[in-house]
C-alpha positions as a Markdown table, in Angstrom:
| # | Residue | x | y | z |
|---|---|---|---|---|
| 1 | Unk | 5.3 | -17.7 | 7.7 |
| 2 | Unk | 5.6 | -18.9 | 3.9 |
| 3 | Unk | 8.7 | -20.9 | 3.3 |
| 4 | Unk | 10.0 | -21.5 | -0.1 |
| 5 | Unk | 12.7 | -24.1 | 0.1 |
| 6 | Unk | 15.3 | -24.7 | -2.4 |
| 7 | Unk | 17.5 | -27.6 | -3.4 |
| 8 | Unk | 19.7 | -29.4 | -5.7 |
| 9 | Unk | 22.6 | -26.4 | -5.8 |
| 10 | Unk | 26.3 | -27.7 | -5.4 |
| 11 | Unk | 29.8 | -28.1 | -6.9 |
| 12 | Unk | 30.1 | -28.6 | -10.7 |
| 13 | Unk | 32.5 | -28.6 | -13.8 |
| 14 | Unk | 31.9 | -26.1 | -16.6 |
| 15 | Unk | 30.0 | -28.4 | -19.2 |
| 16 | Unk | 28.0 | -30.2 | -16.6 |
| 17 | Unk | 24.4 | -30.2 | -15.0 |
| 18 | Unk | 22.1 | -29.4 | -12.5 |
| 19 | Unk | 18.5 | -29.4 | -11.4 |
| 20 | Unk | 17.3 | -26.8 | -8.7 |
| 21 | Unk | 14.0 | -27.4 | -6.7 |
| 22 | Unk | 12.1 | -25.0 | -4.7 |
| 23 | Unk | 9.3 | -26.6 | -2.9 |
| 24 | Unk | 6.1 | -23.9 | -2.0 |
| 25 | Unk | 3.1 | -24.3 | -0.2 |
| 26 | Unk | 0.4 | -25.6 | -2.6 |
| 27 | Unk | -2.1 | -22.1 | -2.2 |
| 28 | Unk | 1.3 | -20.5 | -3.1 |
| 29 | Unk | 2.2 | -22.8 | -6.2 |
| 30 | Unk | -1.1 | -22.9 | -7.8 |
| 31 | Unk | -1.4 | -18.7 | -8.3 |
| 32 | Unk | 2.0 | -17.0 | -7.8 |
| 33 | Unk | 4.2 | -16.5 | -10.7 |
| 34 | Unk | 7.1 | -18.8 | -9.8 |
| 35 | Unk | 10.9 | -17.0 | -10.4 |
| 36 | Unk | 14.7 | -18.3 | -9.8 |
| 37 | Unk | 16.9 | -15.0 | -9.5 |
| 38 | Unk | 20.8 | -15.5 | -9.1 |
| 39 | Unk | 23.2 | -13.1 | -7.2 |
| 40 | Unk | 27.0 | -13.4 | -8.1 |
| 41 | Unk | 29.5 | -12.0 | -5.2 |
| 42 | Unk | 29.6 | -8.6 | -5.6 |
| 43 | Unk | 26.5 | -8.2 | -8.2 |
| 44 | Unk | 23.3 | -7.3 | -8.0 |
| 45 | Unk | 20.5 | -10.3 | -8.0 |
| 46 | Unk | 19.3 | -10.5 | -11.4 |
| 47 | Unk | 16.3 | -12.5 | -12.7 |
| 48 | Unk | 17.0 | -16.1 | -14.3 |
| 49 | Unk | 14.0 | -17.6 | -15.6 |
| 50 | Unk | 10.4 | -17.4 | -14.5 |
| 51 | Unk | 7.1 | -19.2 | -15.2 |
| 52 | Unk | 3.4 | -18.0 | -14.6 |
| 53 | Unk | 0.7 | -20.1 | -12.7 |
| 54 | Unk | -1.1 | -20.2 | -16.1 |
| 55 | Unk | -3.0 | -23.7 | -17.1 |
| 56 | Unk | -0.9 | -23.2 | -20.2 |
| 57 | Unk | 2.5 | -21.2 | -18.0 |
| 58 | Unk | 4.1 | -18.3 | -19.6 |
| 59 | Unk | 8.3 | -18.4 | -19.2 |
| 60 | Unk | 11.1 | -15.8 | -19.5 |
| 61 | Unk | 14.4 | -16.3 | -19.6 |
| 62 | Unk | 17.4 | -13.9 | -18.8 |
| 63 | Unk | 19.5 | -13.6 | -22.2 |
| 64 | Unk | 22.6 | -15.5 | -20.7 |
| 65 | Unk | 21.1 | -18.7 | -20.0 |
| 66 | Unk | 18.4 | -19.1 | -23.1 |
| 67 | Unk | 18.5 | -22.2 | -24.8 |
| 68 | Unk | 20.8 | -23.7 | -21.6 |
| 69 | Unk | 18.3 | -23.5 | -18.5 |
| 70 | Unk | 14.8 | -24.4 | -18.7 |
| 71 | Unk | 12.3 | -23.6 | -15.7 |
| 72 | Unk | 8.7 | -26.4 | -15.4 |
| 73 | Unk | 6.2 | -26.8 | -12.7 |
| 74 | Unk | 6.1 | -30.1 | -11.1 |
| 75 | Unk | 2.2 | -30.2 | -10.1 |
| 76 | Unk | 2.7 | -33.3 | -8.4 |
| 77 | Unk | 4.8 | -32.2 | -6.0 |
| 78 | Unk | 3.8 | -28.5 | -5.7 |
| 79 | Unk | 8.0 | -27.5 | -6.8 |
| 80 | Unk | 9.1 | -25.8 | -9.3 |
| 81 | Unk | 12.7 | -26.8 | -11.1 |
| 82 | Unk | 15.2 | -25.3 | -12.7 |
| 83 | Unk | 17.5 | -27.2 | -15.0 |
| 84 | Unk | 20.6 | -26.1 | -15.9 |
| 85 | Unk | 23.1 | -27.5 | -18.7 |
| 86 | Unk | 25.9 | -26.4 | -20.1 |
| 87 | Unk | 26.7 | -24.9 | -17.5 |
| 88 | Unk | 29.3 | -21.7 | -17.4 |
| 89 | Unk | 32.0 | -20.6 | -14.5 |
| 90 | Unk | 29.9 | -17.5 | -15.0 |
| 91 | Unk | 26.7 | -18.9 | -13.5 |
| 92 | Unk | 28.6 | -19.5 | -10.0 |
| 93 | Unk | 26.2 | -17.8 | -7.6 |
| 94 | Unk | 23.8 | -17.9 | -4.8 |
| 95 | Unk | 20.0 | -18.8 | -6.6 |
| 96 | Unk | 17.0 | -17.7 | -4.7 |
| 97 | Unk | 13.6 | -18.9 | -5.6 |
| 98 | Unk | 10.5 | -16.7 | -5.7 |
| 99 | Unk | 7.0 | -16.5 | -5.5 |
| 100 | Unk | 5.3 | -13.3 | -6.4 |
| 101 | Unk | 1.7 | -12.1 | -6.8 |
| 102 | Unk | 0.9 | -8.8 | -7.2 |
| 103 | Unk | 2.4 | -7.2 | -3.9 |
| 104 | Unk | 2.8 | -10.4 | -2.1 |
| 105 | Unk | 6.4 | -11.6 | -2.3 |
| 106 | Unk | 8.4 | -14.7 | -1.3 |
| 107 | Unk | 12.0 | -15.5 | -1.6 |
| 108 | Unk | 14.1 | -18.9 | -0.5 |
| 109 | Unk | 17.1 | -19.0 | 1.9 |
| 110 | Unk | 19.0 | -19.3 | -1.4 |
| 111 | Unk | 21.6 | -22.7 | -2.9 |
| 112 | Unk | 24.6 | -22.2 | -3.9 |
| 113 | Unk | 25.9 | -23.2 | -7.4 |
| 114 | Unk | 29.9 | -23.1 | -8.1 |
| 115 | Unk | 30.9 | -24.1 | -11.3 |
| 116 | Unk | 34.6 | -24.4 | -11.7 |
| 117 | Unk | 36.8 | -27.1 | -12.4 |
């Protein structure tokens, strides 16, 4: 079974930082379009920033986190990170990584990120 697995969430003050990893398998990293979605208690998971397996890779960015989170592909080590500054009490929520090609689709276990003081 294809495992995605994610790292780096944690406890953090409004203002402050952090970088999310999700490790794939390297026939997964080198041709699915690599996503983070986020899911807030009692919200629906929504996407946060996503990144094609381009030579040159394509992003998107949900409109509450442009300009503040910023979503690369580490080649090296077949993960793909999301960092995250300035970060908002309204970002608190479970992130999920994903892998998706056309109907193939892979999610994470999911990190938690609380941002509160």
């Amino acid at each position: 079974q294809v495992q995605l697995v994610e790292s780096g969430g944690g406890l953090v003050q409004p203002g402050g930082s952090l970088t999310l990893s999700c490790a794939a398998p390297r026939k997964i990293f080198i041709s699915y379009v690599m996503s983070w979605y986020r899911q807030a208690p009692g919200k629906q998971r929504e996407l946060v920033a996503s990144i094609t397996a381009d030579y040159i890779p394509t992003t998107n960015y949900a409109d509450a986190v442009k300009d503040r989170f910023t979503i690369t592909r580490d080649h090296a080590g077949n993960t793909v990170n999301l960092q995250m500054n300035n970060l908002k009490p309204e970002d608190t929520a479970v992130y999920y990584c994903n892998a998706r090609l056309s109907v193939f689709d892979v999610w994470g276990q999911g990190t938690q990120v609380t941002v509160s003081l």
